[in-house]
C-alpha positions in Angstrom: 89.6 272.7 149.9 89.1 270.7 146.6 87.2 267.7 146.8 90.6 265.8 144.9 92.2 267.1 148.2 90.4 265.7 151.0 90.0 262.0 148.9 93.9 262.1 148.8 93.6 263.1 152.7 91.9 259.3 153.3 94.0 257.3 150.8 96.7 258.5 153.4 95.3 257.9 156.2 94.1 254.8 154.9 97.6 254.0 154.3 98.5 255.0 157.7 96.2 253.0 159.7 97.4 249.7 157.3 100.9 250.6 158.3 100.2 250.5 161.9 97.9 247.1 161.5 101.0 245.8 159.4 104.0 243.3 160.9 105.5 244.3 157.9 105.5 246.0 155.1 107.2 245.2 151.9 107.7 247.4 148.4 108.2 245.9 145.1 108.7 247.5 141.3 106.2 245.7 139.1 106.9 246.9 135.9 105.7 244.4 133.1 103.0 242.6 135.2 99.7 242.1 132.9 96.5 242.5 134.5 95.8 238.7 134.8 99.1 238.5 136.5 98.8 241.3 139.2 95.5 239.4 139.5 96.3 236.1 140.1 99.4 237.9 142.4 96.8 239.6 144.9 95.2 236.0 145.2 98.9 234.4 146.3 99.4 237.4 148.5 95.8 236.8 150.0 96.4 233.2 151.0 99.5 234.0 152.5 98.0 236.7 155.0 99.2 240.0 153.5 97.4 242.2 151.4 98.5 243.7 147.6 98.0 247.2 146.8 99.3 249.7 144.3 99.1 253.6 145.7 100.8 256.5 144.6 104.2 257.0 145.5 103.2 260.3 146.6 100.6 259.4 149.3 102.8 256.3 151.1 105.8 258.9 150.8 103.3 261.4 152.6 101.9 258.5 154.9 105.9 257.5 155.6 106.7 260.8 156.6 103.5 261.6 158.9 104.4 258.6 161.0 108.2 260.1 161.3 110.0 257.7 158.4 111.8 259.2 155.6 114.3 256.4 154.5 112.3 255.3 152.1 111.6 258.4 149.9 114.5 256.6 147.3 112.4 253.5 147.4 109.1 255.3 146.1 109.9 256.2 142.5 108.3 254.4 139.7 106.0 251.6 139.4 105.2 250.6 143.2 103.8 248.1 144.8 103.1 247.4 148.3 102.2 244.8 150.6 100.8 244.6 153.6 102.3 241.6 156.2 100.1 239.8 158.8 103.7 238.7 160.2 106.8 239.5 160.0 107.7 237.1 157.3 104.7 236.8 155.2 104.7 239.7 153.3 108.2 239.1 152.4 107.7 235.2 151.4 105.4 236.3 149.3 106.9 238.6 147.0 110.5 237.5 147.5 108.3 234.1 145.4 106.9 236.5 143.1 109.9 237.8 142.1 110.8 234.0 141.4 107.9 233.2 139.7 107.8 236.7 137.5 111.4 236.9 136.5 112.3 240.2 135.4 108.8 241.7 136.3 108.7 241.9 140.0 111.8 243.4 141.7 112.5 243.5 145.0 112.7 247.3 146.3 112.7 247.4 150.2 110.6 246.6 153.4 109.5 248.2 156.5 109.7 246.0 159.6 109.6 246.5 163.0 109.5 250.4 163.2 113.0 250.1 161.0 114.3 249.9 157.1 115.3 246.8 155.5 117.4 246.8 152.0 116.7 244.1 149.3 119.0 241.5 151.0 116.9 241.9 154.3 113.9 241.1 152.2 115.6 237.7 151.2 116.7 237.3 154.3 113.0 237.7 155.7 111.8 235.5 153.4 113.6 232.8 154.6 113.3 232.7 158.1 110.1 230.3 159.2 107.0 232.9 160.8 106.4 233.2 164.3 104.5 230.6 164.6 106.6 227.9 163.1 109.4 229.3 165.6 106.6 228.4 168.5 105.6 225.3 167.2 109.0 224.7 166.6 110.2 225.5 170.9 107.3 223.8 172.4 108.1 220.9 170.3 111.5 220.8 172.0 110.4 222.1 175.3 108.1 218.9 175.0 110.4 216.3 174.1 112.6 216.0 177.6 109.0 215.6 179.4 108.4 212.8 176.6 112.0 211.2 176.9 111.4 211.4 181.2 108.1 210.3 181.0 109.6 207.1 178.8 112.3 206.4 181.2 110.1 206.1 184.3 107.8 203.8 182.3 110.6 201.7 181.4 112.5 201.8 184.9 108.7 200.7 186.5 108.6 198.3 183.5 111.5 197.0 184.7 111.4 197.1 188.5 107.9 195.0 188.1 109.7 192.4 185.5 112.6 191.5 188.2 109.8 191.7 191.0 107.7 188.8 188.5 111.0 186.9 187.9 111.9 186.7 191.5 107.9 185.7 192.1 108.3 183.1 189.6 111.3 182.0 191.1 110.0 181.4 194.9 107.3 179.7 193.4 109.5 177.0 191.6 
């Protein structure tokens, strides 16, 4: 086998073991990005937890398929990027933004999130629901507050019990 062969034969399984890692994984056309752009793009992506990478269609089609996906064969035509989600939101916040912020440059193609295809809308969608951990900060924060509000009423009822107790003291003592 050629040696052009078996490097192809890592770039896809490359791609394969960052799909598995992946929460999510999100395509984009970039047509018209400049170099300093797609740079200073890979640095946003980085600080929100999901990683930028340009491969060729051919190899995530081929990477797609081995793991048993084919819906996204459409998807993989032209300039394509991907990105690699820590979450399930991330990856999707961050280039749903780039599209925003590169008007006309950056369009939205599809994602792949939990084991299953997600359109355009989906991405948008995606992008604006808070992360997983916002959600959990989010329940505790409301799991806590009944404890809080009970824990307040008992202070205030013993507040109370041991003003009426001093005012009948005080009284006796008159």
């Amino acid at each position: 086998m050629s040696a052009n062969f078996e490097a192809k034969k890592v770039v896809v399984q490359e791609i394969i073991d960052k799909i598995k890692a992946s929460k999510s994984v999100v395509f984009i056309d970039y047509k018209g990005l400049t170099v300093a752009e797609v740079s200073e793009l890979r640095n946003k992506c980085k600080q929100s937890g999901c990683e930028y990478k340009v491969y060729k269609n051919t190899l995530v089609r081929k990477a797609f398929n081995e793991l048993g996906y084919d819906m996204f064969d459409a998807d993989l035509n032209g300039p394509t990027a991907v990105a690699f989600g820590s979450d399930e939101t991330n990856a999707a916040k961050a280039m749903v933004a780039a599209a925003k912020d590169y008007e006309n440059k950056v369009v939205l193609k599809s994602a792949f999130v939990d084991n299953s295809y997600v359109d355009k809308a989906g991405v948008k969608a995606l992008a604006s629901m808070p992360s997983r951990e916002e959600l959990v900060a989010k329940m505790l924060g409301s799991m806590q507050a009944p404890v809080a509000n009970f824990a307040g009423v008992l202070s205030n009822l013993l507040g109370g019990i041991v003003r009426v107790l001093n005012g009948i003291a005080q009284s006796k003592e008159a």
